[in-house]
PAKOL-672967 format. One record per residue (C-alpha): residue number from 1; x, y, z. Coordinates in Angstrom, 1 decimal, padded with zeros to 4 digits. Each point is the difference from the previous one (the first is absolute). Layout:
(site NUM (X Y Z))
...
END
This chain:
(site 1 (305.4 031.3 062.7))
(site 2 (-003.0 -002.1 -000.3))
(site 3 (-000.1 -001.0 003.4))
(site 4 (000.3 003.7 001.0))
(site 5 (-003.6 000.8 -002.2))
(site 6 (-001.9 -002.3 001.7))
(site 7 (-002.2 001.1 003.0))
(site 8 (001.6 -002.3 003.0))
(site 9 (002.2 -002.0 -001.7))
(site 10 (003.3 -001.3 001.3))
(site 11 (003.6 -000.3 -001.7))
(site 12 (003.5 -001.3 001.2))
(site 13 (002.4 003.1 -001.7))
(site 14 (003.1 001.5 001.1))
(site 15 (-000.3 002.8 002.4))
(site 16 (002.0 002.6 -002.1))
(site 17 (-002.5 -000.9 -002.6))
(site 18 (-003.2 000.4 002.1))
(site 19 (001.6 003.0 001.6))
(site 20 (000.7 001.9 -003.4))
(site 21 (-003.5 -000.1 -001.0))
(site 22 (-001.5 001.3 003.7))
(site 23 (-001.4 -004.0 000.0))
(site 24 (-001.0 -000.7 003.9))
(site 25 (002.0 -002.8 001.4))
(site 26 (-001.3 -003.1 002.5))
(site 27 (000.7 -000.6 003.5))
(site 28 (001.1 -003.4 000.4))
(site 29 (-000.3 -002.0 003.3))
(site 30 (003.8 -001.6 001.0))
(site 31 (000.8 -002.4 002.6))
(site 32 (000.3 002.4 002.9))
(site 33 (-004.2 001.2 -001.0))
(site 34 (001.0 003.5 -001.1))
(site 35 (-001.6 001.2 -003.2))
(site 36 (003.1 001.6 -001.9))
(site 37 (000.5 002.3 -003.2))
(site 38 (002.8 -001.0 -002.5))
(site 39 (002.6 002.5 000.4))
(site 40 (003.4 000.2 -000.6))
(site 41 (000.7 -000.2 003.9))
(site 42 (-003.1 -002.6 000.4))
(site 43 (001.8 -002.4 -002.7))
(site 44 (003.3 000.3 000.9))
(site 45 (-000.9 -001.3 003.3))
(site 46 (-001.6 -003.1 -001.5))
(site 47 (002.8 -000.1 -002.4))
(site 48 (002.6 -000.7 002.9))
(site 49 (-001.2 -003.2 000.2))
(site 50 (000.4 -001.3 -003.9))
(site 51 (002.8 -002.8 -000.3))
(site 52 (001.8 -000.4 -002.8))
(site 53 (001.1 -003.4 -000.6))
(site 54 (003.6 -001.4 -001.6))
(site 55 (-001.1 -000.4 -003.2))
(site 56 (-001.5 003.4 000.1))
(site 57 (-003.8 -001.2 000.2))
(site 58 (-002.1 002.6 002.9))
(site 59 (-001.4 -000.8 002.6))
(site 60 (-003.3 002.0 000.8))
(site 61 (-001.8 -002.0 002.5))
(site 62 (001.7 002.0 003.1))
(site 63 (-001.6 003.4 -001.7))
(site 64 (-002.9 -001.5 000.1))
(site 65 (-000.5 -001.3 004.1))
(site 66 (002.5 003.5 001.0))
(site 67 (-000.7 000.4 003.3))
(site 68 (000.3 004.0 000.4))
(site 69 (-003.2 002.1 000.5))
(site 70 (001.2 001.7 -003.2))
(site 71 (001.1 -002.5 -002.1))
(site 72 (-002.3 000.1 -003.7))
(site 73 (-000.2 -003.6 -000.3))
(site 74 (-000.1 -000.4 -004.2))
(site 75 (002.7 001.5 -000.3))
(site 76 (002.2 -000.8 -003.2))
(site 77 (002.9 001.1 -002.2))
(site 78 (000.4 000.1 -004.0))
(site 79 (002.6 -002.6 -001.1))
(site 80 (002.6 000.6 -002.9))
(site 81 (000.8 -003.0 -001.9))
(site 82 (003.9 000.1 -001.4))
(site 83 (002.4 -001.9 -001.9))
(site 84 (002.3 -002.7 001.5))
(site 85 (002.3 -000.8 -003.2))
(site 86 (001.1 001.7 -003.3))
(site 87 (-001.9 -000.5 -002.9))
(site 88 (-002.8 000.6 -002.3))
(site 89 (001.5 003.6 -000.4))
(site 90 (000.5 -000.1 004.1))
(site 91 (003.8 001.3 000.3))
(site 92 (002.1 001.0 003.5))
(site 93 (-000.4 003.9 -001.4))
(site 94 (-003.1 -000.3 000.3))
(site 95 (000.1 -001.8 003.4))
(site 96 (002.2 002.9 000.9))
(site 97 (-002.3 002.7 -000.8))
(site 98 (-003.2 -002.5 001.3))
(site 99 (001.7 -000.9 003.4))
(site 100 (000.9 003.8 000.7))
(site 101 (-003.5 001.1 -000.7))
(site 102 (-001.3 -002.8 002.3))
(site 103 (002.7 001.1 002.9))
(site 104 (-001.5 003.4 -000.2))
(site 105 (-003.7 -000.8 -000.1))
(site 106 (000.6 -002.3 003.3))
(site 107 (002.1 003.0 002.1))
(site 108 (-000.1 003.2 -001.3))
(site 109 (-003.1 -000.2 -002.3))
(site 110 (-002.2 -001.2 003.6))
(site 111 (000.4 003.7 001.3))
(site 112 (-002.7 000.6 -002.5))
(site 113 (-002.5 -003.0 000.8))
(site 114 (-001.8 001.7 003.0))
(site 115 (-001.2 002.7 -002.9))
(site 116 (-001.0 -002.1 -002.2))
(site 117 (-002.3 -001.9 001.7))
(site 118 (002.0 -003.0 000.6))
(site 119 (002.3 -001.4 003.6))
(site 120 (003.7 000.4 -000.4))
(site 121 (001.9 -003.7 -000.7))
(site 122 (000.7 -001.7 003.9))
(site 123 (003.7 -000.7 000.2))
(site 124 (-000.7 -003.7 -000.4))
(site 125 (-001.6 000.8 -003.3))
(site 126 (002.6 001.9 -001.2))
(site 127 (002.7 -003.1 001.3))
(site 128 (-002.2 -001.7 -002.5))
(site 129 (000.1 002.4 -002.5))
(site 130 (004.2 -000.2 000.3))
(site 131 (-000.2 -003.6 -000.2))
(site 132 (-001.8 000.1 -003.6))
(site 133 (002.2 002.8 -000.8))
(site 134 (003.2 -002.2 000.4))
(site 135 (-001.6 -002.4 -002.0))
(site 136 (000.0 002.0 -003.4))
(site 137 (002.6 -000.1 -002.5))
(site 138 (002.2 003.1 000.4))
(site 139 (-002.2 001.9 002.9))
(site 140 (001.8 001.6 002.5))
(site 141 (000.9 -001.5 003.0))
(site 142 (-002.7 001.4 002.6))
(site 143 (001.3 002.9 002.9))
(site 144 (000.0 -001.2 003.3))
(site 145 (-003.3 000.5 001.8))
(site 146 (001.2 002.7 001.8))
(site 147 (000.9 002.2 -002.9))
(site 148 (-003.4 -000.6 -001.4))
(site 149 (-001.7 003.4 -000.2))
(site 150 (-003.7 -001.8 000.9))
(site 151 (-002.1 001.9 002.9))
(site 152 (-000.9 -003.3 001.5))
(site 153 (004.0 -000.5 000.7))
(site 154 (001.0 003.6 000.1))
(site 155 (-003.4 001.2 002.3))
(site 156 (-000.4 002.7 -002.6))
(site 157 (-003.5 -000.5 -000.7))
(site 158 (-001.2 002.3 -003.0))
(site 159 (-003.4 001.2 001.9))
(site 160 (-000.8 002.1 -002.7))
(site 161 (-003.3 -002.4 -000.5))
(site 162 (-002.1 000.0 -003.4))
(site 163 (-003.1 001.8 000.4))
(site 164 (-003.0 -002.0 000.2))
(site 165 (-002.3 -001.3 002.2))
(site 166 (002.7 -003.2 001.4))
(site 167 (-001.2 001.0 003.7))
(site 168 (003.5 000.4 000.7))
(site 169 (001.7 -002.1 002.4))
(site 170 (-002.2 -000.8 002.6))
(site 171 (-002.8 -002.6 000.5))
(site 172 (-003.2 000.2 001.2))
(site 173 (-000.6 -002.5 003.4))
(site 174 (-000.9 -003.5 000.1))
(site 175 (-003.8 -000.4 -000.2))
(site 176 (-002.8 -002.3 -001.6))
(site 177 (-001.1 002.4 -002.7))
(site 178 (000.8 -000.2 -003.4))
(site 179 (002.1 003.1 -000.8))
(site 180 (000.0 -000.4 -004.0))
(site 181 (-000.4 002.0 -002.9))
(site 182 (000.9 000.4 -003.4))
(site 183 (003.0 -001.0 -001.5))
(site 184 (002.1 -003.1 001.9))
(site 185 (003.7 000.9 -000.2))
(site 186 (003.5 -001.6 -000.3))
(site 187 (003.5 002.2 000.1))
END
């Protein structure tokens, strides 16, 4: 907010937050030279290329050197932090009810990203998201990643959009000008 009542100031926000309050978003330059909006196409993109390693650390630095003209370079993702063992009032009912709400924010719960201003979870972040599920005390065991009800595994995209001034899901082309204003973004 302070950022956003300063004449030509700069911030790194979430897009769905820039985007609520009619904030302009930032072209950023990615390795192929195109000057790209976030969107929830743009990131996904970008987002194809995060890792997620065995013990559940990501790995960003692919987002960042994506090779596709409409790849959004500084793209991210909101992590969840969960329990790994009972205690300190942590119980497997509550890993129950914690794991299911996790399932359905990585599947079904993605159909809703696109309108929110955010990219829908890549199937390799949701693999990671099942591999943290299984690791809390009473959570469900994950579906298979076929009967996961995400668009970037069904190709149900929900393309309803916020409204906003995101630029949608195109780029502008490769060129030496700088092509910034206003608020800098992450989804």
């Amino acid at each position: 907010n302070y950022a956003g009542q300063q004449y030509n100031s700069i911030t790194y926000v979430e897009t769905g937050y820039a985007l609520q309050r009619n904030m302009p978003v930032a072209l950023v330059k990615n390795q192929s030279g195109h000057f790209v909006f976030p969107s929830s196409v743009n990131d996904a993109v970008a987002l194809q290329h995060a890792r997620i390693q065995s013990d559940l650390i990501s790995d960003l630095s692919g987002v960042h050197v994506a090779p596709e003209a409409n790849a959004y370079p500084i793209s991210g993702y909101s992590y969840m932090i969960t329990p790994t063992a009972v205690g300190f009032g942590f119980t497997p009912q509550k890993g129950a009810v914690l794991g299911k709400f996790i399932l359905y924010n990585a599947c079904a719960g993605q159909k809703k990203a696109a309108s929110l201003g955010y990219a829908p979870l890549t199937p390799v972040l949701v693999k990671g998201v099942f591999a943290a599920v299984r690791r809390i005390p009473g959570a469900p065991t994950p579906p298979p990643l076929s009967q996961c009800a995400n668009p970037t595994i069904t190709g149900q995209p929900d393309n309803t959009g916020p409204s906003g001034n995101q630029g949608g899901s195109g780029t502008t082309g490769g060129g030496n000008g700088t092509q910034t204003s206003g608020t800098g973004t992450q989804s």
